[in-house]
C-alpha positions in Angstrom: 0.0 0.0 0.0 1.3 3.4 -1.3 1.0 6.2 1.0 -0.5 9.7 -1.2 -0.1 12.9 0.1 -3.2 15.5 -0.4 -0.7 18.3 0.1 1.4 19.5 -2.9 4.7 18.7 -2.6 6.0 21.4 -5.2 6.4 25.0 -4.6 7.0 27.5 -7.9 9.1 30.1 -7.0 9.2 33.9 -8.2 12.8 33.6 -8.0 15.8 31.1 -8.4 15.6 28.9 -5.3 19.4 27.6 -5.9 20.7 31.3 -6.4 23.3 32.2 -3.5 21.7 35.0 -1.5 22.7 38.5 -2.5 25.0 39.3 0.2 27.4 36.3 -1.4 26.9 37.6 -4.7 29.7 39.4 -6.4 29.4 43.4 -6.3 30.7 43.3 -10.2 28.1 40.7 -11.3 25.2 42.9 -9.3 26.9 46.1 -10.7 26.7 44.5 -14.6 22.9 43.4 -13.8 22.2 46.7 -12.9 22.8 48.2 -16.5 20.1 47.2 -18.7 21.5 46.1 -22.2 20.2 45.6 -25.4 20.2 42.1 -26.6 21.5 41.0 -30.1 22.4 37.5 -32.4 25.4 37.6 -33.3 26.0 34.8 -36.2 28.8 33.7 -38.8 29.3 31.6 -41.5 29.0 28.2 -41.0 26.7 28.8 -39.7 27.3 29.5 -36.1 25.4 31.9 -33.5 25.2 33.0 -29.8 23.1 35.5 -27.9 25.3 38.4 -27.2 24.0 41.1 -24.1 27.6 43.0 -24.3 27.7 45.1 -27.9 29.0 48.8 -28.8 28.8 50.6 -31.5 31.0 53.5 -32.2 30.6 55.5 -35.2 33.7 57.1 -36.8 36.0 56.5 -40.1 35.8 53.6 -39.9 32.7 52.7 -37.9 33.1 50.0 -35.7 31.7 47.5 -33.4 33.0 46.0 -29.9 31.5 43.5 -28.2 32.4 40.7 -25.3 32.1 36.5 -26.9 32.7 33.2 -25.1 36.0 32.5 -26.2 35.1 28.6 -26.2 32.0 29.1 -28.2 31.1 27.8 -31.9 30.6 31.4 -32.9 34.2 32.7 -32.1 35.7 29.5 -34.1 33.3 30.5 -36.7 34.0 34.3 -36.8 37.8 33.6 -36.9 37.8 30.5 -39.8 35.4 33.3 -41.7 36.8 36.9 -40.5 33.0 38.1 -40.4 30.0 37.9 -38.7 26.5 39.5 -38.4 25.3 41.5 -35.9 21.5 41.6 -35.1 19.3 43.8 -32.3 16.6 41.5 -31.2 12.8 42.7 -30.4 10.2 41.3 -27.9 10.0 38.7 -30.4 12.5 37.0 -30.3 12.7 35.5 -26.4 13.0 32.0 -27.2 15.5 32.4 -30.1 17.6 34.7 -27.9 17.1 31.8 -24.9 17.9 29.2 -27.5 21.3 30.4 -29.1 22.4 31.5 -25.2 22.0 27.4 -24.4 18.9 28.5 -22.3 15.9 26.4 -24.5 16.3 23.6 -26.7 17.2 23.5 -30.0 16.0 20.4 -31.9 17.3 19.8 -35.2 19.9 22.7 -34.5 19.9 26.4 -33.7 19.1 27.1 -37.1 16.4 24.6 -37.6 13.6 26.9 -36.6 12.5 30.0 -37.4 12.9 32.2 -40.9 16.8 32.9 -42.3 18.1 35.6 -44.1 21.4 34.7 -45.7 23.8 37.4 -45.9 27.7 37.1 -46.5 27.8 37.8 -43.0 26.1 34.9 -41.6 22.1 34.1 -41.4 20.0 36.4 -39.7 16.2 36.5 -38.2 13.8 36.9 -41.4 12.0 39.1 -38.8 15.2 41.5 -37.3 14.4 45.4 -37.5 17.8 45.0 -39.2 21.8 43.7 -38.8 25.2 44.6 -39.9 27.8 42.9 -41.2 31.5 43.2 -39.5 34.9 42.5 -40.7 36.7 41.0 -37.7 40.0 43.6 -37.0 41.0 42.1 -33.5 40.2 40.0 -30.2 41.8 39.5 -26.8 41.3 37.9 -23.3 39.2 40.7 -21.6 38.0 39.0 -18.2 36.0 36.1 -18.7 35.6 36.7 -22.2 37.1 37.6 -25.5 37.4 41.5 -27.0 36.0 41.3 -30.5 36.9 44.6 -32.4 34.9 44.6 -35.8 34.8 47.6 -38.4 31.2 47.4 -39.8 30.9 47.0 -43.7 27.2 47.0 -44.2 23.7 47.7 -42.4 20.8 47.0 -43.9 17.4 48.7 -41.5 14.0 47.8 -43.3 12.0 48.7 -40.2 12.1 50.0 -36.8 11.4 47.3 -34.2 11.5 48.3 -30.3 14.5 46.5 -28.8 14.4 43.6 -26.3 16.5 44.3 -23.2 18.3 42.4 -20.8 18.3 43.3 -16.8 18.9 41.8 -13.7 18.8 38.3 -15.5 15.7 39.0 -17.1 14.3 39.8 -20.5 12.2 43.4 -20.5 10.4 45.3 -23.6 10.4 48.9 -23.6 7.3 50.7 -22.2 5.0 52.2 -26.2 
């Protein structure tokens, strides 16, 4: 004879049960959560892709683009067999795609498998981005945890302007219309 219990024996959480309380956390990490950043696909060749939160533009002769990789990542062996890449803002959209190329959400059949594709010289990007550009890799280095990726931007293509999808304190946020 089994015993049942009437009780639930599951609790969903508004927060991450496992996380270590905030007074163990590291000041940097709470700092960087603090700064809400826009959220983009960065893809090459190959093809290969990951969910990048850390991306600059700076304009000037030439224009150029910065932005922090995982150094261990198919995208940054990708980018450097290829020398390019794409660059692409994501909107409110595109939650699950950006979940899916961070390793967040499964991918069956492949990152690529779902979803439209645009092919560009660059690397595919989302039928449905409010636009992307294509970089020319100059330079990368260690840079804390991550790698330095200095691009000068050939190309931007902009059909449409889509509201961003940000990323803050571990979360996914829309701008307020």
């Amino acid at each position: 004879m089994f015993h049942v219990n009437p009780e639930p024996g599951a609790q969903i959480h508004s927060t991450d049960p496992f996380a270590a309380p905030a007074a163990r956390r590291s000041p940097v990490r709470r700092l960087r959560g603090r700064l809400a950043a826009p959220v983009t696909l960065w893809t090459a060749p190959g093809p290969a892709g990951l969910t990048v939160s850390s991306t600059l533009v700076a304009e000037g002769e030439p224009d150029r683009l910065l932005g922090l990789v995982d150094p261990e990542s198919d995208l940054w062996a990708a980018i450097e067999e290829a020398g390019r890449f794409a660059v692409a803002p994501l909107g409110p959209q595109h939650r699950q795609l950006a979940d899916r190329f961070a390793g967040l959400f499964p991918s069956p059949g492949g990152l690529f498998a779902l979803d439209a594709w645009t092919e560009t010289p660059y690397g595919p990007v989302p039928a449905d981005a409010g636009g992307w550009a294509g970089c020319r890799l100059d330079t990368a280095r260690e840079y804390g945890w991550g790698l330095l990726v200095e691009a000068t931007i050939e190309s931007v293509d902009l059909p449409a302007d889509t509201p961003p999808l940000l990323h803050y304190r571990g979360r996914y946020h829309d701008l307020p219309g």
